[in-house]
N, C-alpha and C positions, 0 to 999 in steps of 0.2 A: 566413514562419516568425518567430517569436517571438525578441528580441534579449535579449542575452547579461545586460542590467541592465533587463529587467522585470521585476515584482510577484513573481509566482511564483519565478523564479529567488532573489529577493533574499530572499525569505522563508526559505526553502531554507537559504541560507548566512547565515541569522541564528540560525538556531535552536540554542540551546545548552540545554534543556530537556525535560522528557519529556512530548510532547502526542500528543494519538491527531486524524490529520489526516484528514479526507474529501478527496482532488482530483476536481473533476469536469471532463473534458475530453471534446474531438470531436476532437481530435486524436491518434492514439494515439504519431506520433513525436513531438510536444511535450511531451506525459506524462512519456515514457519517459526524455528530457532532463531533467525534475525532478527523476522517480524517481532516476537514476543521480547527479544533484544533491547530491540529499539520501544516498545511498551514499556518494559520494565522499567528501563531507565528514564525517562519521560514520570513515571507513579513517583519513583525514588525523588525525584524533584518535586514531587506534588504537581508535575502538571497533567491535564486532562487529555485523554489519553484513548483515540478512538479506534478501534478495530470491527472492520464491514466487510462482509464478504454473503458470497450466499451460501454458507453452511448455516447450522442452528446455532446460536448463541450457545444456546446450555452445553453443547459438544465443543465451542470455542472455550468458553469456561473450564471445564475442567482440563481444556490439555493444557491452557494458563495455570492452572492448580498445580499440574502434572511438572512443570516445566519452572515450580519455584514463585511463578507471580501468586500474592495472596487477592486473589482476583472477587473473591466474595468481599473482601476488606474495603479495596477500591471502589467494588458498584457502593456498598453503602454509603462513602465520603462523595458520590456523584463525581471522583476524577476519571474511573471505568466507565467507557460504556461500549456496548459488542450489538452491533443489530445485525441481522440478515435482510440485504438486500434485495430486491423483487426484479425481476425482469423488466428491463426499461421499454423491451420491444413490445412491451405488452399495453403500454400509455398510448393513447387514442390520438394523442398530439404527437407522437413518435417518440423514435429513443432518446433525442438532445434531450427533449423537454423533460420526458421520463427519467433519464439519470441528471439534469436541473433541478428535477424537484427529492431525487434521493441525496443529494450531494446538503440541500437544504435542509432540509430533513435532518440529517445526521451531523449538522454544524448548528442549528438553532438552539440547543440550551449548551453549547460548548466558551468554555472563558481561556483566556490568556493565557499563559503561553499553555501549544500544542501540540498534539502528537498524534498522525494519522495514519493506518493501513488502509488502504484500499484502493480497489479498481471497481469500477460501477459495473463495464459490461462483462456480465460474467462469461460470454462466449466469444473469444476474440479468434475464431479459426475458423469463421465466416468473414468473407468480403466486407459484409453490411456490419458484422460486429467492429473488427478492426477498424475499419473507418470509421464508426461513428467513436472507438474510443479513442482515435489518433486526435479527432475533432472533437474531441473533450477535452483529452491533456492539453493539444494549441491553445484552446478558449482558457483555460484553468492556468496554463504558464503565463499568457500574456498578461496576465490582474492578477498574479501569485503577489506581489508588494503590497497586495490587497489584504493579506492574512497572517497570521501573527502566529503562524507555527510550523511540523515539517510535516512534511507527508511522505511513506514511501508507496510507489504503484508497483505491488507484483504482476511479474508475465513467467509464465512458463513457458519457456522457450519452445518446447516440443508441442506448443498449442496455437502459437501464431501462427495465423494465416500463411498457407506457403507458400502459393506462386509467387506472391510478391515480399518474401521476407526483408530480404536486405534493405527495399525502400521503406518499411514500416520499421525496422531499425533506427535507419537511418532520420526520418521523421520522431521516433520517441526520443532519441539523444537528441534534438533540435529542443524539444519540449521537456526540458527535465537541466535541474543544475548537475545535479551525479549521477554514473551509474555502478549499480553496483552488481559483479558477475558472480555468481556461483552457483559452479558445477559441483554434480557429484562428488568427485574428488578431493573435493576441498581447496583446491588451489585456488580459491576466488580473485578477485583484482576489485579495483574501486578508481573511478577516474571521473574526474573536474572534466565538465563540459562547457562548460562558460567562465 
């Protein structure tokens, strides 16, 4: 496991700025230490402070408990807040619209400055998923000057689509200001994309 003053950590608790982050990890408990990282810090400022994914909330809650965030404390001052996500492929209008209207959703009672985990499609190692979330982050990069906080988008590497990895790589660094790596090992890295 990854120590408490590496790369990624340090990046984390540097950040006083609004960047939209790629993490790419094979770890999903070392992730999850960034993510709650980069939350923690974000509460510690008082700012609002969003974590979405498609697990259950009250499981997200306690590994914040578990992990040092006073995460009951936060939902009561409305700077937490944890939703589970729904399947976007499952919107009548498709998945743009479907993760359009979850992205809304989970930004509509959010205030200045902010702090965001997530990735809307939760199954990126389909053609159809990947692509529609490559064509989320473009749309979501292009009008980021739009939004007045940071976000990071986890991938787990060993979940990306695989004939075409490199080019969907290649496209998420296009669409993202940082990215941040970490492997198991802990030797993560963190690199300026623009």
């Amino acid at each position: 496991m990854a120590q408490i003053n590496d790369v990624p950590l340090r990046f984390v608790d540097s950040l006083d700025t609004k960047k939209h982050i790629v993490l790419f990890y094979d770890d999903p408990d070392y992730a999850q230490k960034i993510e709650f990282q980069f939350i923690k810090n974000g509460l510690l400022r008082q700012e609002s402070c969003i974590y979405a994914s498609e697990e259950d909330p009250h499981y997200i809650i306690d590994k914040m408990i578990t992990c040092g965030i006073d995460a009951e404390e936060f939902l009561k001052k409305r700077l937490l807040f944890v939703y589970q996500l729904g399947n976007p492929f499952e919107c009548p209008e498709g998945p743009i619209k479907g993760a359009q209207n979850s992205i809304k959703e989970i930004l509509s009672d959010i205030r200045s400055p902010f702090r965001v985990v997530c990735r809307i499609i939760p199954d990126v190692s389909t053609l159809e998923g990947i692509s529609a979330e490559i064509k989320l982050e473009q749309n979501f990069h292009s009008t980021f000057n739009n939004f007045k906080g940071s976000f990071i988008c986890p991938y787990n590497i060993q979940k990306i689509e695989s004939t075409k990895r490199k080019e969907w790589f290649s496209k998420l660094f296009e669409s993202h200001h940082s990215a941040i790596f970490a492997p198991k090992d802990g030797r993560g890295g963190v690199f300026d994309l623009c």
